[in-house]
C-alpha positions in Angstrom: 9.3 -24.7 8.6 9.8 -24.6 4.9 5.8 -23.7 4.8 5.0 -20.1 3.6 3.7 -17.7 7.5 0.2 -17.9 5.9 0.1 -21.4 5.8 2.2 -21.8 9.4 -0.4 -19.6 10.9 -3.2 -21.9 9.4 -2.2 -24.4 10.4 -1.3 -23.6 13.8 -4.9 -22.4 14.3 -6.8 -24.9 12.9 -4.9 -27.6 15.7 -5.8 -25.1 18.3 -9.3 -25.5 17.2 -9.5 -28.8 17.0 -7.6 -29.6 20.5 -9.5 -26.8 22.0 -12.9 -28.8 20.7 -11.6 -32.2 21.7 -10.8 -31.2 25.1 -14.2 -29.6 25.7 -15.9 -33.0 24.7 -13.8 -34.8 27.2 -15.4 -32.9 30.1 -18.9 -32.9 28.9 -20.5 -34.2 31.8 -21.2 -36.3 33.2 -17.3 -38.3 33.1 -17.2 -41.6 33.7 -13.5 -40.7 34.9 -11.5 -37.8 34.7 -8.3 -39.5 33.3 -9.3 -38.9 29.5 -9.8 -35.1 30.3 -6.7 -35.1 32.7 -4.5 -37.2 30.4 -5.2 -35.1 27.4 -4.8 -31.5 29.0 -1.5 -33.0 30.6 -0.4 -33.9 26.6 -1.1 -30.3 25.7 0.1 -28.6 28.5 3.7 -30.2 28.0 3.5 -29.8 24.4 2.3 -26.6 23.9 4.9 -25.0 26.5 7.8 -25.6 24.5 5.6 -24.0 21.4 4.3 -21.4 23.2 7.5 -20.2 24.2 8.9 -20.0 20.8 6.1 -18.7 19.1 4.1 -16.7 21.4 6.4 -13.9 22.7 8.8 -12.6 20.2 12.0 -11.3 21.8 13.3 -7.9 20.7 16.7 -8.3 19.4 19.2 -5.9 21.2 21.9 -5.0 20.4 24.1 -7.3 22.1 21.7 -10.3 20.8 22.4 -9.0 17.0 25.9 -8.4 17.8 26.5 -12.2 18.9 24.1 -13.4 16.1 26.5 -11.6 13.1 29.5 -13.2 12.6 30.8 -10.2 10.8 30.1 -8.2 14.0 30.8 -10.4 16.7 34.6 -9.7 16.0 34.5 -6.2 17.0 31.8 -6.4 19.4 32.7 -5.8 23.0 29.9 -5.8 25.5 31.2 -3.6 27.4 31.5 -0.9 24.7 27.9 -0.2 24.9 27.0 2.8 26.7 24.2 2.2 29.9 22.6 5.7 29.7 23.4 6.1 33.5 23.4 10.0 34.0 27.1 9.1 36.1 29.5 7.5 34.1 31.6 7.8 37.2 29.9 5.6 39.1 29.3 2.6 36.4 31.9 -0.3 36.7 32.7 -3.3 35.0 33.3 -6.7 36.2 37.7 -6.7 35.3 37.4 -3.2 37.0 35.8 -5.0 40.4 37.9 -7.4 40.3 41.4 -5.8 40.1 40.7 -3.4 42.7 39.2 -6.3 45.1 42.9 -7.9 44.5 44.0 -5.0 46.3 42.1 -5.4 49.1 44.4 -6.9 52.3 43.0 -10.2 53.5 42.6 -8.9 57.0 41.8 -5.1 58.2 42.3 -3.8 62.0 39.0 -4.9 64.5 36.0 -3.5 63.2 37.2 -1.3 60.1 35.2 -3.0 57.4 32.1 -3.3 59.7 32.8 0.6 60.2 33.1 1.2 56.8 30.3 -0.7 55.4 27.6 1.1 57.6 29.3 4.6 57.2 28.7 3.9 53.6 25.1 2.8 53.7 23.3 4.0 56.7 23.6 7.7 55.4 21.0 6.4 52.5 18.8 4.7 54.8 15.8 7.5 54.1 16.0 6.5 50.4 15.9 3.0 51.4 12.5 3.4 52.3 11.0 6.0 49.4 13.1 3.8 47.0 10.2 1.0 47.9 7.5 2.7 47.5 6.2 1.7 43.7 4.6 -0.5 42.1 7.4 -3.0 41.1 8.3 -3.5 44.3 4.7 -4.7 45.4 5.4 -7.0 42.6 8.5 -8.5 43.9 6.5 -8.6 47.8 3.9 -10.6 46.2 6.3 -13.1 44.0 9.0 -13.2 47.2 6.5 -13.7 49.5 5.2 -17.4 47.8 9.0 -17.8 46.8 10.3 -17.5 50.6 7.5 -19.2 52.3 7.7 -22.0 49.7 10.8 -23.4 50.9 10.3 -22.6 54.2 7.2 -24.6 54.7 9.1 -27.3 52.5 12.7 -27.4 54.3 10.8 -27.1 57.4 9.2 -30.5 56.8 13.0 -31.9 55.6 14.4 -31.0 58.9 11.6 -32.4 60.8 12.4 -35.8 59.3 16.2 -35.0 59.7 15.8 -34.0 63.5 12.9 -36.5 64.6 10.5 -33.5 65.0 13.1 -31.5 67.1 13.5 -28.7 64.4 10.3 -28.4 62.2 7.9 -26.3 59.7 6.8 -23.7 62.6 10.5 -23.8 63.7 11.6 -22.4 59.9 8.4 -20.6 59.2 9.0 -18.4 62.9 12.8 -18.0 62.1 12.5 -17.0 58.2 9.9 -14.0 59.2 12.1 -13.3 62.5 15.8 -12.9 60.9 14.4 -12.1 57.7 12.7 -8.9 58.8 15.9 -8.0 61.4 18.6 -8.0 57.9 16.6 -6.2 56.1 16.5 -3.4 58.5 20.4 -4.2 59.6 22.1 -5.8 56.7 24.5 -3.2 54.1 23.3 -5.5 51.2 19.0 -5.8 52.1 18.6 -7.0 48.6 20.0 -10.7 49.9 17.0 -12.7 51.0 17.9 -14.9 54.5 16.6 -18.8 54.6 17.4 -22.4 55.0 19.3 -24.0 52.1 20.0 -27.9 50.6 23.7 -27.1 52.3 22.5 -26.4 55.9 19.8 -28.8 55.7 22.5 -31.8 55.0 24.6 -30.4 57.8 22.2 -30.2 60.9 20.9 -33.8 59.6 24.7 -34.4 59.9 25.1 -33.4 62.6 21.6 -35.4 64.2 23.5 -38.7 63.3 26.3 -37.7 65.2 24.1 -37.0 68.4 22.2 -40.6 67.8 25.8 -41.9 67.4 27.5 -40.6 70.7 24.4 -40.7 72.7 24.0 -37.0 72.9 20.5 -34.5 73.2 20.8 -33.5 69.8 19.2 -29.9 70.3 22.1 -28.8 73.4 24.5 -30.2 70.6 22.6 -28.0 67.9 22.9 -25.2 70.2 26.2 -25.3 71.4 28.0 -25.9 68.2 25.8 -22.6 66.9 27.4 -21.1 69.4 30.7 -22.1 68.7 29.8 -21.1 65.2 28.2 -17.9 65.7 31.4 -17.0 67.6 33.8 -17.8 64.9 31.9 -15.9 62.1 31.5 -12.7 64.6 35.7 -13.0 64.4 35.6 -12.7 60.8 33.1 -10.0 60.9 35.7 -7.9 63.2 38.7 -8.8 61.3 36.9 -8.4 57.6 38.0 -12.0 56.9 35.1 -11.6 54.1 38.2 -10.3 52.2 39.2 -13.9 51.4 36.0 -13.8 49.1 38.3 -12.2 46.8 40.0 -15.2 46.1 36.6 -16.8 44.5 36.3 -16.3 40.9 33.1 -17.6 38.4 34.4 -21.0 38.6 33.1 -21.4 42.4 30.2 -19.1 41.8 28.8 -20.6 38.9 29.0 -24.7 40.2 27.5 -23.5 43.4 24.6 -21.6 42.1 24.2 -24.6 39.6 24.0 -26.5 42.7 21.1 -24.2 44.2 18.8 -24.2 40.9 19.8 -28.1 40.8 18.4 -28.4 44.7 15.0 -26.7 44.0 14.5 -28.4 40.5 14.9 -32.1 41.6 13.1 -30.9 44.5 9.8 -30.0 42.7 10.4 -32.9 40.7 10.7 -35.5 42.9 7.5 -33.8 44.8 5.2 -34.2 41.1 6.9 -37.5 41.0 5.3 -38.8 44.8 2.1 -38.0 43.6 2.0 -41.1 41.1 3.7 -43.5 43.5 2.1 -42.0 46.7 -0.2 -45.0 47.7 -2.7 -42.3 49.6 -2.9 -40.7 45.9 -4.2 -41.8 42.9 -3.2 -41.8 39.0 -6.0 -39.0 38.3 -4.6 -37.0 41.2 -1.1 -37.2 39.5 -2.3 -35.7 36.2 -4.0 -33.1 38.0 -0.4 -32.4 39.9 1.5 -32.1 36.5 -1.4 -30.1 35.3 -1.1 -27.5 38.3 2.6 -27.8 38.5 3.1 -27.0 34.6 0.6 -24.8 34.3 1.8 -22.6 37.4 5.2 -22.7 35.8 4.2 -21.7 32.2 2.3 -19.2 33.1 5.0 -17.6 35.5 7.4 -17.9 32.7 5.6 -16.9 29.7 4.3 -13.7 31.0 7.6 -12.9 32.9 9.7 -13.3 29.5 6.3 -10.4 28.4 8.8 -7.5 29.3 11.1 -8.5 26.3 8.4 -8.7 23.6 6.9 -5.7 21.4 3.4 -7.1 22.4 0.9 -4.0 24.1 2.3 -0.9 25.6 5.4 -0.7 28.0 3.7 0.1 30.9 1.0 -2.9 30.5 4.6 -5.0 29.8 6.0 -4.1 32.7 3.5 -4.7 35.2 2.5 -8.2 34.4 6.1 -9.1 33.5 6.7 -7.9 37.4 3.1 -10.0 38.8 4.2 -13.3 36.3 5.4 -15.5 39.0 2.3 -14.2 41.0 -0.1 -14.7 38.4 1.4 -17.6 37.6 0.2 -19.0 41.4 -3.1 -17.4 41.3 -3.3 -19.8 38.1 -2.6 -22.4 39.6 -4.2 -22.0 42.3 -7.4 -21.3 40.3 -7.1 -24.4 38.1 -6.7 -27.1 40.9 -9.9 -25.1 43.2 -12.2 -25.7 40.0 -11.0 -29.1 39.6 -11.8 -29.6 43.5 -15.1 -28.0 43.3 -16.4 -29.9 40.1 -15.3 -33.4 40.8 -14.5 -33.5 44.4 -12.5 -36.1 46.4 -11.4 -37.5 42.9 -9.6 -34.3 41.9 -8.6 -33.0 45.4 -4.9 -31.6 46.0 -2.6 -31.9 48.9 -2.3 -28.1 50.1 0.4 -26.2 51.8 0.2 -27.9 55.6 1.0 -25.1 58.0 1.1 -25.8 61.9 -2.6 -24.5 63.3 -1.3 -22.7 66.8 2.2 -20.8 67.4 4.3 -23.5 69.1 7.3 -25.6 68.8 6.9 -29.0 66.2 7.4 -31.2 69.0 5.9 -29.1 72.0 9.9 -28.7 73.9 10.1 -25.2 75.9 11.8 -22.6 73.2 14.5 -22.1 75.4 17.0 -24.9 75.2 18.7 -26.4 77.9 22.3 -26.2 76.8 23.6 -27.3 80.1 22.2 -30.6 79.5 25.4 -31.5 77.4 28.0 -32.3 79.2 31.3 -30.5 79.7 33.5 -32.3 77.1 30.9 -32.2 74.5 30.4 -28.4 74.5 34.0 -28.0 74.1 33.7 -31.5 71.6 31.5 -29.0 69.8 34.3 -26.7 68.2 34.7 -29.7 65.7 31.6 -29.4 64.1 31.2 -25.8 64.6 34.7 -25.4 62.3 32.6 -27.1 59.4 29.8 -24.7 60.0 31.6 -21.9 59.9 33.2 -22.9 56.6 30.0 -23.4 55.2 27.7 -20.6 56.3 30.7 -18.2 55.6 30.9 -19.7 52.2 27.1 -19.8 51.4 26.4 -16.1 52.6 29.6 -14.6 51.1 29.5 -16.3 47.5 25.9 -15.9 47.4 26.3 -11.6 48.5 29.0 -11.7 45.8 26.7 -12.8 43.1 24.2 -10.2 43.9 27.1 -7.6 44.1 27.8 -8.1 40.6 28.3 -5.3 38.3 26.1 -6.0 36.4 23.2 -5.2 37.9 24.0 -1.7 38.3 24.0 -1.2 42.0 25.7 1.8 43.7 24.5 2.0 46.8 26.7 1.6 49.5 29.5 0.9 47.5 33.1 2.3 46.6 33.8 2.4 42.6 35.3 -0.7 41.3 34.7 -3.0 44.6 32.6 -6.5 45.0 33.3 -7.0 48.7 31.7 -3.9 50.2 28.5 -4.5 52.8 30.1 -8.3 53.5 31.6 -7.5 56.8 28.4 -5.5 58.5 26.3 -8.4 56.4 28.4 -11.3 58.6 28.1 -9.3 61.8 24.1 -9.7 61.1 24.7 -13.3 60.5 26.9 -14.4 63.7 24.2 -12.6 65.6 21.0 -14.1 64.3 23.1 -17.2 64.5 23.6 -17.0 67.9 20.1 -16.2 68.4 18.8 -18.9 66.5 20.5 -21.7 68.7 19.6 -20.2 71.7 15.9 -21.0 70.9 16.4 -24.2 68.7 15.7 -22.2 65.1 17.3 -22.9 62.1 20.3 -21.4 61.2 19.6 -18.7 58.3 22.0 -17.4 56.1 22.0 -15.9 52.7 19.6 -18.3 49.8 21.2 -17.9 46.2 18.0 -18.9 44.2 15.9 -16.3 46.0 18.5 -13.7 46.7 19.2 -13.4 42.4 15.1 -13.4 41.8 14.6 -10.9 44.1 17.5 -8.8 42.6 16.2 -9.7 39.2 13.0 -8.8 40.4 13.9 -5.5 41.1 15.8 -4.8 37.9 14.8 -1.8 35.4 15.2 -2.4 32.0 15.5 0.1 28.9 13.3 0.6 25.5 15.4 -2.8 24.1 15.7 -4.8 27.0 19.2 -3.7 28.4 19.5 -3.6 32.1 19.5 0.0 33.2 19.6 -0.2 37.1 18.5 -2.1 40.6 16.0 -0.7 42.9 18.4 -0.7 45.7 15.7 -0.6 49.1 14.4 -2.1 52.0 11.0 -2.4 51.7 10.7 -5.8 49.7 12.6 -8.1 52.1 11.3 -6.1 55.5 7.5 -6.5 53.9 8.0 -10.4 52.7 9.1 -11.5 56.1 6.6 -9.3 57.8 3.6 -11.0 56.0 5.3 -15.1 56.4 5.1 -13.9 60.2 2.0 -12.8 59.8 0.8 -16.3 58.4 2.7 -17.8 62.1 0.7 -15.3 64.4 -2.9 -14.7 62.5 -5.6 -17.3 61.8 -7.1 -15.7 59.1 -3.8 -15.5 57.1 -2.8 -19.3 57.9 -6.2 -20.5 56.8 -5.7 -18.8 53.7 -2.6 -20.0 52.8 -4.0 -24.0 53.7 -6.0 -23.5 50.6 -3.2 -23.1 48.0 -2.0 -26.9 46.5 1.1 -28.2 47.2 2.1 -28.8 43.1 1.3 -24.6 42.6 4.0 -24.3 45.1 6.4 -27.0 43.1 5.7 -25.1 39.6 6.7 -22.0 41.7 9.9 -24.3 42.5 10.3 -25.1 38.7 10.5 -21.2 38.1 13.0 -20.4 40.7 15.5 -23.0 39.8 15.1 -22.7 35.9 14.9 -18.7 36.4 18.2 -18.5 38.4 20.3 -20.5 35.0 20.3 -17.6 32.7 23.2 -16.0 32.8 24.9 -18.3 34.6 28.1 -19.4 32.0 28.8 -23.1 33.1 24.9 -23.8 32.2 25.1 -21.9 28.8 28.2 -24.3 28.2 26.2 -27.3 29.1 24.2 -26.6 26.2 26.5 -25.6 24.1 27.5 -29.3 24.1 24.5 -30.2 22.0 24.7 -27.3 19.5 26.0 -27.2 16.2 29.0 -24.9 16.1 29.1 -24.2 12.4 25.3 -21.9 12.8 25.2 -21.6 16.8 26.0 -17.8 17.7 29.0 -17.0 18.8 29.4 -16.6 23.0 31.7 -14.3 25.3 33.9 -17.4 25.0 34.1 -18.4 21.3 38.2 -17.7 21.1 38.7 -20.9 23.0 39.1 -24.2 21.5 35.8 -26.2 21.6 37.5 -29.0 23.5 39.4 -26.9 26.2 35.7 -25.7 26.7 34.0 -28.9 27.1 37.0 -30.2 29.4 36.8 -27.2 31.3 32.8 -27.5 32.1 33.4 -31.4 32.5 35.2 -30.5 35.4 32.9 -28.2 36.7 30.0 -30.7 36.5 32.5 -33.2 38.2 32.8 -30.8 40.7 28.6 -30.5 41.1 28.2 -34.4 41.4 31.1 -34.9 43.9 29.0 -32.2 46.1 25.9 -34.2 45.3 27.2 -36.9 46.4 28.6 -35.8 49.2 25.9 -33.6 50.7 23.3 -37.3 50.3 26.0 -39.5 51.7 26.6 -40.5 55.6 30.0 -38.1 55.4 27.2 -35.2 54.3 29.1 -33.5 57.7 32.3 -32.8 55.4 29.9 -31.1 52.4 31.6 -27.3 53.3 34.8 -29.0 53.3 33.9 -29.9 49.1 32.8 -26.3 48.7 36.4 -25.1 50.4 38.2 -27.1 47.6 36.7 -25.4 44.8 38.9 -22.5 44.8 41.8 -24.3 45.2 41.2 -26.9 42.7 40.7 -23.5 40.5 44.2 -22.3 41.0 45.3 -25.7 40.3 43.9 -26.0 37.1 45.6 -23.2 36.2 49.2 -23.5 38.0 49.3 -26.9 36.8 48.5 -26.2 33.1 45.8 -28.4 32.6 44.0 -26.0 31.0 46.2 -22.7 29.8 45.9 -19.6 31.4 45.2 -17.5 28.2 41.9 -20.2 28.3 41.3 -19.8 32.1 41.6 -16.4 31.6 38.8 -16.1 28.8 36.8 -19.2 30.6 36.8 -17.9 34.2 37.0 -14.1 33.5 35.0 -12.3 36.5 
């Protein structure tokens, strides 16, 4: 580093050069074997990301950035000073603002007021919800959503299979993602949240399958039943706009549980690359080309999506691939393992995305399921679980909704001035009902998916001339068209075929994207790393006025927090796991009551 730019530069392209020239000579055919070539591509690829990603795209510096970097300025720097160059100052908000007036809101209304209220609100706009979607940047967001949605369809599908012995499986979550995914984004008051299975509900329903093996119980008229118990319950809190206790939630809750989500789809795709080397059907060449894909899918989805904050080509050519990165990114992929296939065959062959070949149930059962088969004291029996459902469906759709209500992203739609909790009430009416649907016909239950909910928002997201978010295209279009084309892969052949041809490890490096995507931003993360960061020269965060300890206790018991739910959601009691989630806003208030960590540090450290 202490090298003059010239020589840097140099230097940087003469190893280019030379890797470039050494990795040609290692596929001059014919190979004796492909693990010299794969090994050495492999070495780049995870050496040169890092690199890449420092030197290739360099950030503008806004004015926030600057303000944090200068220690002179950071003491009278106030992010929310800066002006957003909306043309109604009357309608922009900050996050204290939400919050006080959401403390104002009563935990319970009279039947049906907040459903009434969020649709009054919203349907009026419904026309603009459809010319909002017409543009390019939302064909963008179809096309990343679209791999991002079916991805963990196909691959939850497969988890519940195993869970369920085949009872619930892939074409189960594949029909019900593109079936209640295309009815909330027609009905929801919030369309931007995407619908699907998550880690949460899969540990549940396999919860749940124990307990059937255990009492001698049809699992599916258990499944059913207790949906309907549970469907019931959250069409209660609809009516009585119990979504008001989200009010109560503050960052601490929001940020472990989205750190929980990104954690879920990381060790995920890991674990996935990680198969591929012990797999005993695969091979050590075929696990170099999985990292390869994997990485290289990941990288390039990355890269070109950080392109939008660079001063690299015009802004128009910025945007547009910054908006098709995590599509280009699979078409990479994608690309890179089919000319592997083609030019070595068998040897460097993929596993692809596996896709049931006609429209019917996993294990061939009617759709319909018998839910008189369970006898009398087990429907009733079925309240029990149902309660821990309900706590946990309510939690995941509400604190996921809340996160993608934030202020920050400059939505307006729908919404009073100053308020976080408007569209939950009609949005849990949608729920209960698809719910209730759902377990009629043996589907998964859906409810709203933090990772894909904040990358379709993000997705979405305009930015100004330095990189400052401006405003959300608020719409319908994205989530009604995603939905639309994953049923169209259940119904049509052609579609189905196609999508058997993509690799599994483009898929995971789509995984790697999602998870690592949805951390920015989120402050318990940032305070991981500031753990390993030299205090003296780091720049200063929205949190520098408390002591470094207090910090590092405080996010010590946040991380406590994330392995206890860990733990719980892999363990045989995996039934309790919404119970854990419950506990986190208590435990909050605790902290704070208690004075085990001061409330002029809470305040600072868990400011909405």
């Amino acid at each position: 580093l202490s090298l003059p730019r010239r020589s840097i530069v140099h230097w940087c392209t003469d190893l280019l050069r030379h890797t470039t020239t050494t990795l040609h000579k290692s596929f001059l055919p014919p190979p004796m074997s492909l693990k010299q070539p794969l090994m050495a591509t492999a070495a780049l690829l995870l050496v040169a990301s890092p690199l890449a990603h420092s030197f290739s795209f360099a950030p503008v510096t806004t004015t926030h950035q600057h303000a944090l970097s200068n220690p002179q300025l950071t003491a009278n720097y106030s992010p929310r000073r800066i002006s957003t160059g909306r043309k109604s100052s009357s309608l922009a908000m900050t996050t204290a603002e939400a919050s006080i007036d959401d403390k104002n809101t009563p935990l319970f209304e009279s039947p049906f007021k907040g459903i009434a209220r969020d649709y009054k609100m919203r349907l009026p706009l419904y026309k603009s919800d459809i010319t909002d979607g017409l543009n390019t940047q939302c064909l963008a967001a179809i096309c990343f959503l679209f791999f991002a949605c079916l991805a963990p369809a196909v691959g939850f599908g497969a988890l519940f299979g195993t869970a369920t012995n085949g009872a619930i499986g892939t074409m189960e979550m594949v029909s019900s993602t593109a079936m209640c995914g295309m009815i909330y984004a027609l009905t929801s008051a919030q369309p931007l949240t995407i619908i699907g299975s998550t880690g949460p509900v899969l540990a549940f329903v396999a919860a749940l399958a124990k307990l059937a093996e255990v009492q001698a119980l049809p699992f599916l008229p258990l499944y059913a039943w207790t949906g309907i118990w549970t469907s019931g319950i959250l069409l209660a809190s609809s009516v009585t706009s119990a979504s008001n206790l989200v009010k109560y939630l503050t960052r601490f809750t929001d940020e472990i549980f989205s750190t929980l989500i990104s954690f879920i789809f990381v060790v995920e795709a890991v674990q996935n690359i990680g198969k591929s080397f012990t797999n005993p059907a695969s091979s050590f060449t075929k696990g170099l080309m999985t990292v390869i894909v994997a990485v290289s899918t990941y990288f390039t989805a990355n890269t070109l999506r950080g392109l939008r904050n660079t001063v690299y080509f015009t802004k128009g050519i910025r945007k547009n691939i910054s908006n098709f990165g995590p599509t280009l990114g699979v078409v990479t992929g994608a690309l890179i393992a089919r000319w592997a296939r083609l030019s070595q065959g068998a040897a460097a062959t993929l596993p692809a995305l596996s896709i049931p070949a006609t429209f019917a149930t996993t294990s061939g059962r009617p759709w319909l399921i018998p839910i008189m088969d369970l006898p009398v004291w087990a429907r009733w029996g079925a309240v029990l679980p149902a309660l821990m459902a309900t706590v946990l469906l309510f939690l995941d759709q509400n604190i996921t909704v809340r996160l993608v209500n934030n202020p920050s992203y400059k939505m307006e739609k729908g919404r009073r001035k100053n308020n976080m909790l408007d569209g939950m009430h009609a949005d849990m009416l949608v729920i209960s009902v698809l719910t209730f649907l759902t377990s009629l016909v043996g589907l998964p239950w859906l409810v709203a998916a933090t990772v894909r909910s904040i990358s379709h928002v993000r997705a979405l997201s305009i930015f100004d001339s330095v990189g400052k978010l401006k405003s959300t295209i608020e719409q319908r279009i994205t989530g009604f068209s995603i939905h639309t084309l994953i049923g169209a892969c259940v119904l049509f052949n052609k579609p189905r075929a196609l999508l058997t041809q993509i690799p599994t490890p483009v898929l995971m490096g789509l995984f790697l994207f999602l998870g690592t995507s949805a951390l920015p931003g989120n402050e318990m993360w940032e305070r991981i790393k500031e753990m390993f960061k030299d205090s003296s020269i780091a720049p200063k965060e929205r949190w520098s006025a408390v002591p470094r300890k207090v910090s590092i206790f405080f996010t010590a018991i946040q991380m406590a927090c994330l392995g206890a739910m860990v733990y719980v959601k892999e363990s045989p009691i995996g039934v309790l796991f919404p119970v854990v989630i419950a506990l986190l806003a208590p435990l909050r208030f605790y902290l704070e009551k208690s004075g085990v960590v001061e409330k002029e540090y809470i305040d600072i450290l868990d400011e909405d």
